[in-house]
mmCIF file of the N, C-alpha and C atoms, coordinates in Angstrom:
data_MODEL
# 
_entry.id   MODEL 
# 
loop_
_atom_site.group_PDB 
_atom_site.id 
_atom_site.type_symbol 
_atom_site.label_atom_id 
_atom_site.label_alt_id 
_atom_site.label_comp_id 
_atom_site.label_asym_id 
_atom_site.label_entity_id 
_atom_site.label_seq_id 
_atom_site.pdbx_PDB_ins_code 
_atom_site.Cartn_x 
_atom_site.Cartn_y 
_atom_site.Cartn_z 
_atom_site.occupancy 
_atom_site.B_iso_or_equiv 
_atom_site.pdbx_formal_charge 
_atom_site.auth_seq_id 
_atom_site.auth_comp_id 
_atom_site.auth_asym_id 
_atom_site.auth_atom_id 
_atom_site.pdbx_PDB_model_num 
ATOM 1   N N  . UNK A 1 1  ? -16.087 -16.863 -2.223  1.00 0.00 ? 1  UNK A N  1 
ATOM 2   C CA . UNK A 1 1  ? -15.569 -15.526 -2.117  1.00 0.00 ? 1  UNK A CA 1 
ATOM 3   C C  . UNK A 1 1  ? -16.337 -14.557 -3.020  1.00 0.00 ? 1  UNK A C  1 
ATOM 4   N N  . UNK A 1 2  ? -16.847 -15.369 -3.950  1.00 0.00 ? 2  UNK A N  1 
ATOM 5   C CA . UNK A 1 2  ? -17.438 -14.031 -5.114  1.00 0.00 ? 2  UNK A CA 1 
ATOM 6   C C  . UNK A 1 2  ? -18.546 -13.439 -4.053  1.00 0.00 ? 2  UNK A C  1 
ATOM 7   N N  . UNK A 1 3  ? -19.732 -13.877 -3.319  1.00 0.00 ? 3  UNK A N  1 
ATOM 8   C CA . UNK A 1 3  ? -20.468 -13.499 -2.717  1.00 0.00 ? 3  UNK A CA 1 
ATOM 9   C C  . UNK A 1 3  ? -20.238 -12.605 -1.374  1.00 0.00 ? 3  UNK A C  1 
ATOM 10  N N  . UNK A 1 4  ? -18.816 -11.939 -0.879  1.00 0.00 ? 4  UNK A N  1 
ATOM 11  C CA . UNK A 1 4  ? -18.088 -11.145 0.097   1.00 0.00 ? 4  UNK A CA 1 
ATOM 12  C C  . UNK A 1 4  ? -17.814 -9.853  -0.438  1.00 0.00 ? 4  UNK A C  1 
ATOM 13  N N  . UNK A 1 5  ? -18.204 -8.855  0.421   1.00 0.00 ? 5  UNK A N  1 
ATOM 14  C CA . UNK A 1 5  ? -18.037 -8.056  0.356   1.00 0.00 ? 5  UNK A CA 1 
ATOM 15  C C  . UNK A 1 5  ? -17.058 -7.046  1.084   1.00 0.00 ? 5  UNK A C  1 
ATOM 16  N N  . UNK A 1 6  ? -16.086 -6.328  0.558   1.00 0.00 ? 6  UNK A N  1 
ATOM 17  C CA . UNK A 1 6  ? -15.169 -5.925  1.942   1.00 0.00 ? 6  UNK A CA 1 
ATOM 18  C C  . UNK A 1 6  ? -15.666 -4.180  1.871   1.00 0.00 ? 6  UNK A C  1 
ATOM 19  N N  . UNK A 1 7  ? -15.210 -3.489  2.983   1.00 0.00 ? 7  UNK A N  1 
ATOM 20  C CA . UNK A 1 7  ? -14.859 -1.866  3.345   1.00 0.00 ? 7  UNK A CA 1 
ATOM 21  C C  . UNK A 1 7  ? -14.445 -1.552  2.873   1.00 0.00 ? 7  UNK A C  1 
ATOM 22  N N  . UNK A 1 8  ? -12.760 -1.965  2.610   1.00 0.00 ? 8  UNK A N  1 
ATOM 23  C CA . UNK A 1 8  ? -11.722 -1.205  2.528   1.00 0.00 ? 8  UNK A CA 1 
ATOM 24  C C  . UNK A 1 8  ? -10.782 -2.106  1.510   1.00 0.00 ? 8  UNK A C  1 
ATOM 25  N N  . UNK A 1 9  ? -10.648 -1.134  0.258   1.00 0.00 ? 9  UNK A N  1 
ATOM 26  C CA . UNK A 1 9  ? -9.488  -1.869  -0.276  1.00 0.00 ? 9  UNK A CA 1 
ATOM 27  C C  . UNK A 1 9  ? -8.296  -1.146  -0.245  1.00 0.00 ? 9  UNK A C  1 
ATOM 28  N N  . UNK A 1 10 ? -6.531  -1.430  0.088   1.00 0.00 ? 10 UNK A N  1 
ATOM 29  C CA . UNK A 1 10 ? -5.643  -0.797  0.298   1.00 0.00 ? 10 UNK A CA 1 
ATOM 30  C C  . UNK A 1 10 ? -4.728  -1.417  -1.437  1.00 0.00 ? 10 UNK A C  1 
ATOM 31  N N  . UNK A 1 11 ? -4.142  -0.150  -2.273  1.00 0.00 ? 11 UNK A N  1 
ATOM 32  C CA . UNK A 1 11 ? -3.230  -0.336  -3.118  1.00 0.00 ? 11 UNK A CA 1 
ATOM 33  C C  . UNK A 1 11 ? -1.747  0.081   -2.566  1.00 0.00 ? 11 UNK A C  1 
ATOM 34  N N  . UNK A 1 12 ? -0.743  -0.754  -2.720  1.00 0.00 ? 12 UNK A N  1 
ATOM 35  C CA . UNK A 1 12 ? 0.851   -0.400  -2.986  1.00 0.00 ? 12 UNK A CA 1 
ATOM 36  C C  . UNK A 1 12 ? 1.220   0.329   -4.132  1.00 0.00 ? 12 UNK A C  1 
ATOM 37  N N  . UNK A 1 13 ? 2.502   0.178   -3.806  1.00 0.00 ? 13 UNK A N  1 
ATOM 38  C CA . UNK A 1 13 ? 3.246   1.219   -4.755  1.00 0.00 ? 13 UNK A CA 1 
ATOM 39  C C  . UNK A 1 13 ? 3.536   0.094   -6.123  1.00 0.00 ? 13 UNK A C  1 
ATOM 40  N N  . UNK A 1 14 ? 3.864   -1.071  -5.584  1.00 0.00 ? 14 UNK A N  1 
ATOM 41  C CA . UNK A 1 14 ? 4.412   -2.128  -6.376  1.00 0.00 ? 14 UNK A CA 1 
ATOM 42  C C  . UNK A 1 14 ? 3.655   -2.693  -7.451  1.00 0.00 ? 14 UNK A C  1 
ATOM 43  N N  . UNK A 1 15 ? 2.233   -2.311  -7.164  1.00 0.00 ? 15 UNK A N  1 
ATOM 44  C CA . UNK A 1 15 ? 0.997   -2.825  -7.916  1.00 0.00 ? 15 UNK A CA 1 
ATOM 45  C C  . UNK A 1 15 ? 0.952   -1.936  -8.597  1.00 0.00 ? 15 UNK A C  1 
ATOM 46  N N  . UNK A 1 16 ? 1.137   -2.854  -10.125 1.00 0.00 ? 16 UNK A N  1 
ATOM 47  C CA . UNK A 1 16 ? 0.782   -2.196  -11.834 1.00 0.00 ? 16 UNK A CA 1 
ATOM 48  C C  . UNK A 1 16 ? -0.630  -1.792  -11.638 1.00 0.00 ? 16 UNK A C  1 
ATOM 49  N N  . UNK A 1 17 ? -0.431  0.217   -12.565 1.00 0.00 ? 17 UNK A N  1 
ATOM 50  C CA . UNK A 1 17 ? -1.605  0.979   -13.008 1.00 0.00 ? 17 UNK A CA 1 
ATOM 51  C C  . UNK A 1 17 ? -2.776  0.178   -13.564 1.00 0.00 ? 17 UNK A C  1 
ATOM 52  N N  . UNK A 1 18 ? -2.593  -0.256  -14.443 1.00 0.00 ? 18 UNK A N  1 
ATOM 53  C CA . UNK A 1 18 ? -3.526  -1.154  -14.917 1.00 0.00 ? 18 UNK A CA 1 
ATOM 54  C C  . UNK A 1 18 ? -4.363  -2.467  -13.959 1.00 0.00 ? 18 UNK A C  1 
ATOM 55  N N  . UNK A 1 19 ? -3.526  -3.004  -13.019 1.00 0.00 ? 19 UNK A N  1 
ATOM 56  C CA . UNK A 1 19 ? -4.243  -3.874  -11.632 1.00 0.00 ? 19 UNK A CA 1 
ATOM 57  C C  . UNK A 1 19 ? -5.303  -2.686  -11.295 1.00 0.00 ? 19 UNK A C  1 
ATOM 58  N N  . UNK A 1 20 ? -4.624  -1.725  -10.967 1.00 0.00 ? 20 UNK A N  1 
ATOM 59  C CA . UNK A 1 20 ? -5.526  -0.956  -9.498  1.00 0.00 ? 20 UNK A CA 1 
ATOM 60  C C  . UNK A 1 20 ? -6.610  -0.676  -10.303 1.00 0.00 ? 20 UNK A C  1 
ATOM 61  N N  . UNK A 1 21 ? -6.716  -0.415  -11.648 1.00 0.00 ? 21 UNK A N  1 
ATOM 62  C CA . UNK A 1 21 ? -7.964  0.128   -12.280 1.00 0.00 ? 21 UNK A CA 1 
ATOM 63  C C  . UNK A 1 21 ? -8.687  -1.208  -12.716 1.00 0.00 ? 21 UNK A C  1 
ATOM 64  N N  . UNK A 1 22 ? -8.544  -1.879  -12.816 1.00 0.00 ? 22 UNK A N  1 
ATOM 65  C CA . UNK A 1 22 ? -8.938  -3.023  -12.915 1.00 0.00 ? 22 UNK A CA 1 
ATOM 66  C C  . UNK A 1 22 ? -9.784  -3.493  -11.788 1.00 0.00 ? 22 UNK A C  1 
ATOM 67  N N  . UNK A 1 23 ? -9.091  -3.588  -10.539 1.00 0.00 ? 23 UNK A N  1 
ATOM 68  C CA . UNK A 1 23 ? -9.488  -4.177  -8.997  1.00 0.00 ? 23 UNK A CA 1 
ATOM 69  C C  . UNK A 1 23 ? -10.682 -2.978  -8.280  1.00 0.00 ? 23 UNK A C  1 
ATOM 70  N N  . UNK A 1 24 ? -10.387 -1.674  -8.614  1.00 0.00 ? 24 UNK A N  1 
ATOM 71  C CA . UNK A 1 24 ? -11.095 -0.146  -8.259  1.00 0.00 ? 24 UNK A CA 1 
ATOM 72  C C  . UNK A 1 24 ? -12.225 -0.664  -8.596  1.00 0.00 ? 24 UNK A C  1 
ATOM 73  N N  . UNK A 1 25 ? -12.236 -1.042  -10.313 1.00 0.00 ? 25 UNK A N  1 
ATOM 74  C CA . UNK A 1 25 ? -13.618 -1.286  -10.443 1.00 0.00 ? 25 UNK A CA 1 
ATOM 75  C C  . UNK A 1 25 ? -14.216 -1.806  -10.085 1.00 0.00 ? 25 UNK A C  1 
ATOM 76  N N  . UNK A 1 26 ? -13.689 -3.292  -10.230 1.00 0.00 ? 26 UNK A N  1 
ATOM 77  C CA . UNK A 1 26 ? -14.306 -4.412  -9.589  1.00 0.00 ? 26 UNK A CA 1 
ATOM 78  C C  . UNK A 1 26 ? -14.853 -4.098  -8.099  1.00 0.00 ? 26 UNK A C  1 
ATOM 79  N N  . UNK A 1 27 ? -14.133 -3.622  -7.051  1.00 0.00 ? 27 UNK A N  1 
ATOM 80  C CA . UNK A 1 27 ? -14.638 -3.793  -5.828  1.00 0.00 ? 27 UNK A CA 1 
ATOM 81  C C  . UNK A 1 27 ? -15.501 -2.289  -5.784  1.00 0.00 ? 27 UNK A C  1 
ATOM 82  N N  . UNK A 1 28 ? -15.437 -1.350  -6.545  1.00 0.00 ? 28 UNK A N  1 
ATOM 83  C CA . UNK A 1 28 ? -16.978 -0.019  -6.559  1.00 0.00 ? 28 UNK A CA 1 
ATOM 84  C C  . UNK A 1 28 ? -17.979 -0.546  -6.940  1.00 0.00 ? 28 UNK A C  1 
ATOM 85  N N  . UNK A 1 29 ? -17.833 -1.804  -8.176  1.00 0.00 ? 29 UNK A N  1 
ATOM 86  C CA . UNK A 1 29 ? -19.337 -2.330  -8.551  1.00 0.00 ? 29 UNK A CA 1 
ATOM 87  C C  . UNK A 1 29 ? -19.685 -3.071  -7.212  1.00 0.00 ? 29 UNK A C  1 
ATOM 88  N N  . UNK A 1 30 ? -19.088 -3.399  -6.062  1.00 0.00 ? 30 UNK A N  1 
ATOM 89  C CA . UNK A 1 30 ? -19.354 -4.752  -5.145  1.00 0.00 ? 30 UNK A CA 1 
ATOM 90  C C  . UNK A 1 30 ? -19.906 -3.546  -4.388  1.00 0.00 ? 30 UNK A C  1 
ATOM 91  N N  . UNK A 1 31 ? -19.240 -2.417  -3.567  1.00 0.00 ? 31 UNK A N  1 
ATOM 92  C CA . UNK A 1 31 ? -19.248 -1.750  -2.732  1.00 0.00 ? 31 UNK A CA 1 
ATOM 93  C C  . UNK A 1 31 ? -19.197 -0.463  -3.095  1.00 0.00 ? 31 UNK A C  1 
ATOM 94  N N  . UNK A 1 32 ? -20.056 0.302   -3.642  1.00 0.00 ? 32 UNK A N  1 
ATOM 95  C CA . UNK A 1 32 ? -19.815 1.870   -3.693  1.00 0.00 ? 32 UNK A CA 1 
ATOM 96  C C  . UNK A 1 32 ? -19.611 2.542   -2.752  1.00 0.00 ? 32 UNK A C  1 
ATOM 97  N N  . UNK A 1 33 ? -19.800 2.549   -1.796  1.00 0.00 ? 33 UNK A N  1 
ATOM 98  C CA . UNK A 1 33 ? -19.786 3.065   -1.029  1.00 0.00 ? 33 UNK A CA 1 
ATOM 99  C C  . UNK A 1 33 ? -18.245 3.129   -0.065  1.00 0.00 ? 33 UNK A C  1 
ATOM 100 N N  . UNK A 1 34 ? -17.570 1.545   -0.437  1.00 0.00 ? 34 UNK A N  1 
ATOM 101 C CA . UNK A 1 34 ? -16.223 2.034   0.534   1.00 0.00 ? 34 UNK A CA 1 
ATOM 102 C C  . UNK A 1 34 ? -15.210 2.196   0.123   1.00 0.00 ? 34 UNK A C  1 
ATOM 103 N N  . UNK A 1 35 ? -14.016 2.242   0.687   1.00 0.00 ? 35 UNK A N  1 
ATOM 104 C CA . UNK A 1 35 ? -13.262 3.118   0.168   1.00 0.00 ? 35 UNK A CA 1 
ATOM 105 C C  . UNK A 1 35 ? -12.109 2.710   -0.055  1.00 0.00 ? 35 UNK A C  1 
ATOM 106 N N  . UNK A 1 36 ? -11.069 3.498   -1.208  1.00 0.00 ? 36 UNK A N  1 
ATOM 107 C CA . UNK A 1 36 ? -9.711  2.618   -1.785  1.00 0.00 ? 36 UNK A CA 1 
ATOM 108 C C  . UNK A 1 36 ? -9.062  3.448   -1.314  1.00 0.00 ? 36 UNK A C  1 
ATOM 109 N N  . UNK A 1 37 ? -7.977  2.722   -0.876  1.00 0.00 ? 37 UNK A N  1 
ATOM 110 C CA . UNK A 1 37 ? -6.715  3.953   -0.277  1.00 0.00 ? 37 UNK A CA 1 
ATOM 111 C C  . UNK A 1 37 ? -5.484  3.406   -0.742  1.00 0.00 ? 37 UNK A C  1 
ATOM 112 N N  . UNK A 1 38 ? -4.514  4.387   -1.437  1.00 0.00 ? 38 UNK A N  1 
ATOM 113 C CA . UNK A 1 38 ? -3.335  4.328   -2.075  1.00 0.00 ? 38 UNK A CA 1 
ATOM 114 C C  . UNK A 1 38 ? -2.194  4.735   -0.858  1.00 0.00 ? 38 UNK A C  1 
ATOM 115 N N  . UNK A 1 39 ? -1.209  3.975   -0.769  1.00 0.00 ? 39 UNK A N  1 
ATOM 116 C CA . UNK A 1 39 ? 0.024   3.975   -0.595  1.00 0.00 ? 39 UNK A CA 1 
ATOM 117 C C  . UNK A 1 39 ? 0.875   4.760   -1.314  1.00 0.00 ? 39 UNK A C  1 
ATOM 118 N N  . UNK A 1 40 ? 1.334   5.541   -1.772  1.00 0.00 ? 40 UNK A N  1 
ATOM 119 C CA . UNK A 1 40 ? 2.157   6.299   -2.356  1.00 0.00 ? 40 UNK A CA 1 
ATOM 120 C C  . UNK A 1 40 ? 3.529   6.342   -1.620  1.00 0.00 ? 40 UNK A C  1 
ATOM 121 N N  . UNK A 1 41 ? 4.922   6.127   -2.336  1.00 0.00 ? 41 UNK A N  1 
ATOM 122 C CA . UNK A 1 41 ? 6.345   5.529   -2.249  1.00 0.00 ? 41 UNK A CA 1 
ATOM 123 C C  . UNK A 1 41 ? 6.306   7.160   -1.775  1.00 0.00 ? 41 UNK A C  1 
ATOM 124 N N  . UNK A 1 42 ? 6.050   8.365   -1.729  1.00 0.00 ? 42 UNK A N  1 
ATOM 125 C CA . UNK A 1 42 ? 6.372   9.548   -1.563  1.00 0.00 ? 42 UNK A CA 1 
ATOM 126 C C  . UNK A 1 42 ? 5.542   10.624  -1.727  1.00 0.00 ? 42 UNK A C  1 
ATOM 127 N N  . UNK A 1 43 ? 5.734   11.772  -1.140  1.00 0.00 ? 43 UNK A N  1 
ATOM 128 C CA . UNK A 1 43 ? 4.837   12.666  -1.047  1.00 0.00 ? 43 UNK A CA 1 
ATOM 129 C C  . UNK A 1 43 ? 4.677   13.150  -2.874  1.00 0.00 ? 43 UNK A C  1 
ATOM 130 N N  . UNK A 1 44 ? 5.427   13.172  -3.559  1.00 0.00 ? 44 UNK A N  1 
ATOM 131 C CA . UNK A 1 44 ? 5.285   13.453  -4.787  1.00 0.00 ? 44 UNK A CA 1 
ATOM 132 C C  . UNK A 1 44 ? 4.643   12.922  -5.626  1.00 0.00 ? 44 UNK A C  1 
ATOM 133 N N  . UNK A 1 45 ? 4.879   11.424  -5.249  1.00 0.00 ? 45 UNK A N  1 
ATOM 134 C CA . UNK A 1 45 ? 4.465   10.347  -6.316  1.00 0.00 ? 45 UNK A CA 1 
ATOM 135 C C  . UNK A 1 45 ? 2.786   10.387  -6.546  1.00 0.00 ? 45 UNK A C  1 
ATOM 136 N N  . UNK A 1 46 ? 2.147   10.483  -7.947  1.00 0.00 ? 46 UNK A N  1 
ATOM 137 C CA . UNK A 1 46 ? 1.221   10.760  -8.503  1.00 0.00 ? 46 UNK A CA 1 
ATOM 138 C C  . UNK A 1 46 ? 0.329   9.265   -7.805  1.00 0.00 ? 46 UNK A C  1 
ATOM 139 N N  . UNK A 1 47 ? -0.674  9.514   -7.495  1.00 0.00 ? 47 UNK A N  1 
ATOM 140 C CA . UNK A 1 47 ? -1.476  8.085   -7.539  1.00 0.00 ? 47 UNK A CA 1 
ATOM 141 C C  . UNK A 1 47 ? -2.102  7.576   -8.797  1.00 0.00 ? 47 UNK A C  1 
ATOM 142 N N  . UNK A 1 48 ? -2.026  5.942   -8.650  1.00 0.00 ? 48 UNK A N  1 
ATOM 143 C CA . UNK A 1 48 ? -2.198  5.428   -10.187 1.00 0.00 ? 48 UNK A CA 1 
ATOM 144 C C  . UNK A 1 48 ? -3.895  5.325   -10.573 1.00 0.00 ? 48 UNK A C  1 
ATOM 145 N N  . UNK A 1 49 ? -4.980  5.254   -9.472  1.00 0.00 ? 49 UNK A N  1 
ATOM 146 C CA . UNK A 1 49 ? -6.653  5.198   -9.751  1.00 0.00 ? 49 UNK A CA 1 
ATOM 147 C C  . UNK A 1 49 ? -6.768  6.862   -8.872  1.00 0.00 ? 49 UNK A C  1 
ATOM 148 N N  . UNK A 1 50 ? -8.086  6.439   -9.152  1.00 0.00 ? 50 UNK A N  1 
ATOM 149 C CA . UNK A 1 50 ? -8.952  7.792   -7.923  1.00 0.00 ? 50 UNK A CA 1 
ATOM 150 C C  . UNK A 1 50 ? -9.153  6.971   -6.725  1.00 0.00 ? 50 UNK A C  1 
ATOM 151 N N  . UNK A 1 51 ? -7.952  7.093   -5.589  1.00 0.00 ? 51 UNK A N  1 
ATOM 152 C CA . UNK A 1 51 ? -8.588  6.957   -4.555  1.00 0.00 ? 51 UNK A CA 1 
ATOM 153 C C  . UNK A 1 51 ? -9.379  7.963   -3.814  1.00 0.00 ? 51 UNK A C  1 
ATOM 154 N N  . UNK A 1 52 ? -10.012 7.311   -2.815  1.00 0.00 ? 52 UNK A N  1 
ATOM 155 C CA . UNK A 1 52 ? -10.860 7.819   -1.764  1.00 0.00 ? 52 UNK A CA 1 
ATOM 156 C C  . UNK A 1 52 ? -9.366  9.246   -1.001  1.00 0.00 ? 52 UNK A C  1 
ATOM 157 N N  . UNK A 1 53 ? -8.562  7.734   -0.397  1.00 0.00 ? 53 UNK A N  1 
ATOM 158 C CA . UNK A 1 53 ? -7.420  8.378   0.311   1.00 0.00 ? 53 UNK A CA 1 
ATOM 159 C C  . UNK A 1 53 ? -6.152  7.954   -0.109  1.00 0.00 ? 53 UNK A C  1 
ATOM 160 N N  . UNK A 1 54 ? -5.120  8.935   -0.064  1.00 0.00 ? 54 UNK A N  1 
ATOM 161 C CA . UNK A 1 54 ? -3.612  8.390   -0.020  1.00 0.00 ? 54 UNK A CA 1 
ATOM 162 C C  . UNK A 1 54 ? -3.120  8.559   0.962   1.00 0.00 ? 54 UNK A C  1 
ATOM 163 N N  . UNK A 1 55 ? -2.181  7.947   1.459   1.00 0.00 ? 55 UNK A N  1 
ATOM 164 C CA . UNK A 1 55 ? -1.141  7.935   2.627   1.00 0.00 ? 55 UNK A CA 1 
ATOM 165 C C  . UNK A 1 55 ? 0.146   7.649   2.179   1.00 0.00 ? 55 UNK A C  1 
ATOM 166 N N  . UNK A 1 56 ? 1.150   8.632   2.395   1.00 0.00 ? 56 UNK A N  1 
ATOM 167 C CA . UNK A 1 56 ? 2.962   7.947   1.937   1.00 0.00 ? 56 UNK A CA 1 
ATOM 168 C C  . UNK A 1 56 ? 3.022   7.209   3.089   1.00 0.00 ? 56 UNK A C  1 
ATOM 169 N N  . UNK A 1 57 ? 3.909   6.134   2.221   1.00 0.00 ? 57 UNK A N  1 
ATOM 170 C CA . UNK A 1 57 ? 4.620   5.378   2.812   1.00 0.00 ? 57 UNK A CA 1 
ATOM 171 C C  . UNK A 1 57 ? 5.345   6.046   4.076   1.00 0.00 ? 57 UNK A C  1 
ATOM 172 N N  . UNK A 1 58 ? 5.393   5.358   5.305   1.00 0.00 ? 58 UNK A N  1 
ATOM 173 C CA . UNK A 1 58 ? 6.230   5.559   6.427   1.00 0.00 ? 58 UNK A CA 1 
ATOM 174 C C  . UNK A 1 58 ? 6.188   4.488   7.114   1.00 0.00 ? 58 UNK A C  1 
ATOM 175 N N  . UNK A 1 59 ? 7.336   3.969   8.103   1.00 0.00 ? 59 UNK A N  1 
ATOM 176 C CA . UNK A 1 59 ? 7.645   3.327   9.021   1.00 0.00 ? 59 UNK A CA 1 
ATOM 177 C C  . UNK A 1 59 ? 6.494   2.876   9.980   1.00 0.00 ? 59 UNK A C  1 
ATOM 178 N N  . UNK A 1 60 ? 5.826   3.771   10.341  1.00 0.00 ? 60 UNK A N  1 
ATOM 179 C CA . UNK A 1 60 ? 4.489   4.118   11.367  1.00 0.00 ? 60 UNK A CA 1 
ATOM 180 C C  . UNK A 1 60 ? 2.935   3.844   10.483  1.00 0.00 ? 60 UNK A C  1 
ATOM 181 N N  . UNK A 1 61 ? 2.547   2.455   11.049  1.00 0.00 ? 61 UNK A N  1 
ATOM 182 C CA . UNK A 1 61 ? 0.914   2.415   10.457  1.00 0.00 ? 61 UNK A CA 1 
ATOM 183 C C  . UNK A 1 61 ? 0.088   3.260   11.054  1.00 0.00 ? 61 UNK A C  1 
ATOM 184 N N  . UNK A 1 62 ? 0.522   3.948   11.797  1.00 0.00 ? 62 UNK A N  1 
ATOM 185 C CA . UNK A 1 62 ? -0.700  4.503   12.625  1.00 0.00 ? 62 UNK A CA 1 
ATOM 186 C C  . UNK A 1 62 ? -2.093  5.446   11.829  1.00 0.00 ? 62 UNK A C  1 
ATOM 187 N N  . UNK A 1 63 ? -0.869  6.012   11.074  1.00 0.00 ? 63 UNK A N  1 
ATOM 188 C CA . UNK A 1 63 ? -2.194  6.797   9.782   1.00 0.00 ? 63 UNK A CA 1 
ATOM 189 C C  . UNK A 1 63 ? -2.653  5.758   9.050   1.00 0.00 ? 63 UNK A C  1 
ATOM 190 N N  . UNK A 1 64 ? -2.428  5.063   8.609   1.00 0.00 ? 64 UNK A N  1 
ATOM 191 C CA . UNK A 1 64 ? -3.468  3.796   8.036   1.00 0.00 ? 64 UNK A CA 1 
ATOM 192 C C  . UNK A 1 64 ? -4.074  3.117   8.787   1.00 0.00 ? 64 UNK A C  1 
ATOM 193 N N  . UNK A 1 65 ? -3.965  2.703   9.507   1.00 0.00 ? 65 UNK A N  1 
ATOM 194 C CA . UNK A 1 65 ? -4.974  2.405   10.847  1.00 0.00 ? 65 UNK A CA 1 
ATOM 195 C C  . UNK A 1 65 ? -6.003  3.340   11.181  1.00 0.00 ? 65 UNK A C  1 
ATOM 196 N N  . UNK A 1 66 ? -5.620  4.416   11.532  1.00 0.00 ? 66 UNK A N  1 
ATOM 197 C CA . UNK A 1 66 ? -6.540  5.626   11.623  1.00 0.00 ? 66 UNK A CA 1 
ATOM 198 C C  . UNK A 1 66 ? -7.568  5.698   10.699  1.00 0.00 ? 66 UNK A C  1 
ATOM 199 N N  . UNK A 1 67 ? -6.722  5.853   9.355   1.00 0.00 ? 67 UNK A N  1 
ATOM 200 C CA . UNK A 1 67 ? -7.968  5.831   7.906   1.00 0.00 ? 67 UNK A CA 1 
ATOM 201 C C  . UNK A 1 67 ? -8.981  4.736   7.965   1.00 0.00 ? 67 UNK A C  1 
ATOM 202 N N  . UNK A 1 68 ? -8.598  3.275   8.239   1.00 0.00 ? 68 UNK A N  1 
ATOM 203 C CA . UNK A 1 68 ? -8.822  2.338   8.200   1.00 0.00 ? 68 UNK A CA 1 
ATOM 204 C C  . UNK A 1 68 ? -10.342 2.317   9.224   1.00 0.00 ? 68 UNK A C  1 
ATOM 205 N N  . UNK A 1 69 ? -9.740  2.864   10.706  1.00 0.00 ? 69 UNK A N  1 
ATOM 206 C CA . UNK A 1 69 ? -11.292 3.191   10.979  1.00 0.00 ? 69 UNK A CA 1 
ATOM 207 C C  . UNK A 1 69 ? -12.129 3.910   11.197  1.00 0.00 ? 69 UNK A C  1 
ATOM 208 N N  . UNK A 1 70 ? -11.597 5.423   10.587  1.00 0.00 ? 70 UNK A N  1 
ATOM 209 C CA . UNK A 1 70 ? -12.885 6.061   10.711  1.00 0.00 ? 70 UNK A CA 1 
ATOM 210 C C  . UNK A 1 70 ? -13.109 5.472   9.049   1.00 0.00 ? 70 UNK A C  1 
ATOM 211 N N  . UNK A 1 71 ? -12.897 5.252   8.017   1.00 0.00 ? 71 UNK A N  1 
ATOM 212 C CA . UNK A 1 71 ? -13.926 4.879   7.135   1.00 0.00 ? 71 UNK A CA 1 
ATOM 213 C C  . UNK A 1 71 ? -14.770 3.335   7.109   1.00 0.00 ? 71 UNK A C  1 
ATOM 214 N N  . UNK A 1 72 ? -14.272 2.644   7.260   1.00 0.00 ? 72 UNK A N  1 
ATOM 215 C CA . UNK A 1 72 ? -14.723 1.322   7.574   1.00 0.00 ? 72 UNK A CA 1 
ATOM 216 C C  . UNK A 1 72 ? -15.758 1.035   8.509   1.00 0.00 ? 72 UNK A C  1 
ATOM 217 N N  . UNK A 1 73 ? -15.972 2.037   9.498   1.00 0.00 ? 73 UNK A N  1 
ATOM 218 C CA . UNK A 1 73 ? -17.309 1.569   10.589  1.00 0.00 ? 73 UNK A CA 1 
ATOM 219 C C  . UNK A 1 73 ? -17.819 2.987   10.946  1.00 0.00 ? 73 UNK A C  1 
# 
């Protein structure tokens, strides 16, 4: 696995500040180029790294799906 590279990394709400900055890094040194997208519990809620993109939480993946491929290909 160390030698894989992914597109797209997705953060939750549930995942500790300190993970996502931790994992951000790790996968920008692998991949600069692609992109982290935060989940946010609500339109208010602050995001915990610099993502690329956020999306609130809703019922409907369709906007994460969407994100998912116009950045990824």
């Amino acid at each position: 696995m160390q030698n894989q590279s992914f597109d797209v990394i997705i953060f939750g709400s549930t995942l500790p500040r300190d993970t996502c900055w931790t994992l951000a890094g790790v996968f920008r040194n692998r991949n600069p180029r692609g992109t982290i997208i935060e989940i946010l519990p609500s339109p208010w809620a602050a995001p915990k790294n610099n993502p690329d993109v956020t999306i609130v939480s809703c019922d409907d993946p369709k906007e994460l799906v969407s994100v998912i491929r116009q950045r990824a290909f």
